[in-house]
C-alpha positions as CSV (number, residue, x, y, z in Angstrom):
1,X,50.7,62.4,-1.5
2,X,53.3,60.2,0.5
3,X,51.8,60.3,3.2
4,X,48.5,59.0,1.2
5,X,50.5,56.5,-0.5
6,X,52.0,55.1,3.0
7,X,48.7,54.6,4.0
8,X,47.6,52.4,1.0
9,X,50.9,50.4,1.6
10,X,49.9,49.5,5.0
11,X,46.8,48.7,4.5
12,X,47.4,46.6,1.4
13,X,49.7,44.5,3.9
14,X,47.3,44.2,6.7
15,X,44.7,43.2,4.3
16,X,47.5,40.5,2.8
17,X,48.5,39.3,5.8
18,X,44.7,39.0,7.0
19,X,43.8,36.6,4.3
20,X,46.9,35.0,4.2
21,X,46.5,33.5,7.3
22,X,44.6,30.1,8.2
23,X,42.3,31.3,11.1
24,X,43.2,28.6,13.7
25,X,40.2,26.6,15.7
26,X,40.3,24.6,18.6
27,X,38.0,21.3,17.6
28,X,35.4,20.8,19.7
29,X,33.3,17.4,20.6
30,X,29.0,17.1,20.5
31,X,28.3,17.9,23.9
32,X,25.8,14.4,23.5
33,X,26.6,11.7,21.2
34,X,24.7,10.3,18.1
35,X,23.6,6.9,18.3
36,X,23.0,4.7,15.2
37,X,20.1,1.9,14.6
38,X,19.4,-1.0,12.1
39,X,16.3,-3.1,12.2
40,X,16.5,-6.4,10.6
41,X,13.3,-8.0,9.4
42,X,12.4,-10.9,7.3
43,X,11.1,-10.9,4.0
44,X,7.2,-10.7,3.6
45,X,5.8,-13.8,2.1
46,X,2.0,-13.9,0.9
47,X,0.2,-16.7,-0.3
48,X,-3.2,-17.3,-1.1
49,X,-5.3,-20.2,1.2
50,X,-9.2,-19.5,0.3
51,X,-10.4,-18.7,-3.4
52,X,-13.4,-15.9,-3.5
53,X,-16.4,-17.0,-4.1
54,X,-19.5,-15.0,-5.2
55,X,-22.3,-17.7,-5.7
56,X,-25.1,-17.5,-7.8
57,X,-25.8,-14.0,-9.0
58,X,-29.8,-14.0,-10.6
59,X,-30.8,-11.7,-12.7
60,X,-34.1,-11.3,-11.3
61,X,-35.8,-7.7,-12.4
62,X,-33.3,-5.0,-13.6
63,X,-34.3,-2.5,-16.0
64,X,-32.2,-1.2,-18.8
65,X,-30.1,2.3,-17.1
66,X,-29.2,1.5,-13.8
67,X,-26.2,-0.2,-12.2
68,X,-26.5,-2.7,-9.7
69,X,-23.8,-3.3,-7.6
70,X,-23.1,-7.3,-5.5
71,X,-20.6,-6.9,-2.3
72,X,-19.0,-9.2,-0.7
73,X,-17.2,-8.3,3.0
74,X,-14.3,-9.7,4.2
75,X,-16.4,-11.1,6.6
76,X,-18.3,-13.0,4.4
77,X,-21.4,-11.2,4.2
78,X,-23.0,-11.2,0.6
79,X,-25.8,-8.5,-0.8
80,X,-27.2,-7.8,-3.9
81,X,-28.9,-4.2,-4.8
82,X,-32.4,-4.0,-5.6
83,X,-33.3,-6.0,-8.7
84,X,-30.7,-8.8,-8.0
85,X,-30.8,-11.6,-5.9
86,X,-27.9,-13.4,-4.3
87,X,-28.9,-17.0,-4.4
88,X,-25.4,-18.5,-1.8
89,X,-23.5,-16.9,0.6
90,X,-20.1,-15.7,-0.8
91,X,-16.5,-16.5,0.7
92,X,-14.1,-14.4,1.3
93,X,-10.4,-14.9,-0.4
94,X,-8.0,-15.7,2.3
95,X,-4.5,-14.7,2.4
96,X,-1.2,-15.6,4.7
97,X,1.3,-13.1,4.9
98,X,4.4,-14.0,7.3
99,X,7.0,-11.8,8.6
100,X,8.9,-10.8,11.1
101,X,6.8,-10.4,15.0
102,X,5.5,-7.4,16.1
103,X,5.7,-5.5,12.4
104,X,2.8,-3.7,11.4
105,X,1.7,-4.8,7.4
106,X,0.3,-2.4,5.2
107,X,-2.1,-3.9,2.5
108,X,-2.6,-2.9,-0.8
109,X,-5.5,-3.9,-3.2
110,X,-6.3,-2.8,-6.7
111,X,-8.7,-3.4,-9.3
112,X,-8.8,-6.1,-11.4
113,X,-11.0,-7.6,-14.8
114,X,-12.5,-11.3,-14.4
115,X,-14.2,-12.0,-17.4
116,X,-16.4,-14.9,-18.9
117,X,-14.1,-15.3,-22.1
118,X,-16.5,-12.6,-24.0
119,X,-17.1,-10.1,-21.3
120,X,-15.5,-8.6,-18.6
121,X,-16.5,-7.2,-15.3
122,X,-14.5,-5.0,-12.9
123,X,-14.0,-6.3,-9.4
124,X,-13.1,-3.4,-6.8
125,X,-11.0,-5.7,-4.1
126,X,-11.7,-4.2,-0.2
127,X,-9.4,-5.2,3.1
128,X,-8.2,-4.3,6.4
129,X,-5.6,-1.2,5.5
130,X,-2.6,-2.8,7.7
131,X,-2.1,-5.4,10.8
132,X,0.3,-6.4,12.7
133,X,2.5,-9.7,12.6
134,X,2.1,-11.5,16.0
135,X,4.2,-14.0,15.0
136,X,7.5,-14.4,13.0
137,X,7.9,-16.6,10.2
138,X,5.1,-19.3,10.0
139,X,2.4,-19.8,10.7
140,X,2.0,-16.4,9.9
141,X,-1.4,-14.4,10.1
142,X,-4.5,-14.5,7.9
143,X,-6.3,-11.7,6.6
144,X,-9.7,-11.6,4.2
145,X,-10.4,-9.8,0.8
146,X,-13.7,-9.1,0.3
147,X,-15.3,-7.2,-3.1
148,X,-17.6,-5.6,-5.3
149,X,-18.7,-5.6,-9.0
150,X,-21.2,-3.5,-10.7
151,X,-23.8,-5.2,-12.8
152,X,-25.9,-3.7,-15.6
153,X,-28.6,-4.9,-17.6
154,X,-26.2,-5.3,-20.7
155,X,-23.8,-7.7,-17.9
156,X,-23.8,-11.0,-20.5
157,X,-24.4,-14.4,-18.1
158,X,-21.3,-16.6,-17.2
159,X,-18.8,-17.8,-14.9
160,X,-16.5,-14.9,-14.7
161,X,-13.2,-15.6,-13.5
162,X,-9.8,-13.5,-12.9
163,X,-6.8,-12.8,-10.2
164,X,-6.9,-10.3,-7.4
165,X,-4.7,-7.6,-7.0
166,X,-3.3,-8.0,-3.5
167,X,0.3,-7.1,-2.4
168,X,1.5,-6.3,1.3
169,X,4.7,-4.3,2.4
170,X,6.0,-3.2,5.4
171,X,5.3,0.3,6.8
């Protein structure tokens, strides 16, 4: 039983003196070094040059049921569906948006109500996803919204009028 009892003794105190004991490391250096990067950029400024304009929108043979839908590109290029006739050409809404050079812009566009003071329809904006800046600062670079609007035999007449949703941030 001594003996046994030795035993646990030394153990205890190797096991003791094992934990006790900070393990001591040599520090050692990255073998390549970490580099660090900011980019500054200005703020993005957007402003609106052109209003959109869809015309004259007539009525000319719809039936009670279907939607009918009028587009306007970005480019400028107005249609009407079947049972609608665009009377004009449309324009566009222009925007500037200025930056810093070389930044690539992401645009973001969202539905929106323009309504007649009675009724209301929903315009469905369209644009370019993104461009790039090639300038910093003014004069900045222009970009066109374009969009479309459904129109239904219950569609009351009017001027309908309303804001687009159109916001830009950096990507």
């Amino acid at each position: 039983m001594t003996k046994f009892a030795r035993i646990l003794t030394v153990a205890a105190v190797a096991t003791a003196t094992l934990t006790a004991t900070p393990a001591l490391a040599v520090p050692v250096g990255a073998t390549t070094a970490a580099t660090a990067k900011a980019q500054i950029v200005k703020p993005l400024a957007l402003t609106a040059k052109t209003n959109m304009d869809f015309g004259t929108i007539l009525l000319s043979s719809i039936a009670v049921g279907p939607t009918y839908t009028v587009i306007l590109t970005s480019g400028g290029a107005l249609s009407c569906t079947a049972g609608l006739t665009c009377s004009t050409t449309g324009i566009p809404a222009t925007f500037n948006v200025q930056g810093s050079n070389g930044q690539l812009v992401k645009i973001y566009t969202a539905a929106s109500n323009f309504t007649n003071g009675t009724a209301t329809l929903s315009i469905t904006p369209s644009a370019a996803a993104s461009l790039t800046l090639t300038n910093s600062g003014s004069p900045g670079l222009d970009f066109n919204v374009g969009a479309s609007f459904p129109i239904t035999s219950a569609t009351i007449e009017g001027v309908y009028t309303g804001n687009l949703n159109v916001t830009v941030d950096y990507n």
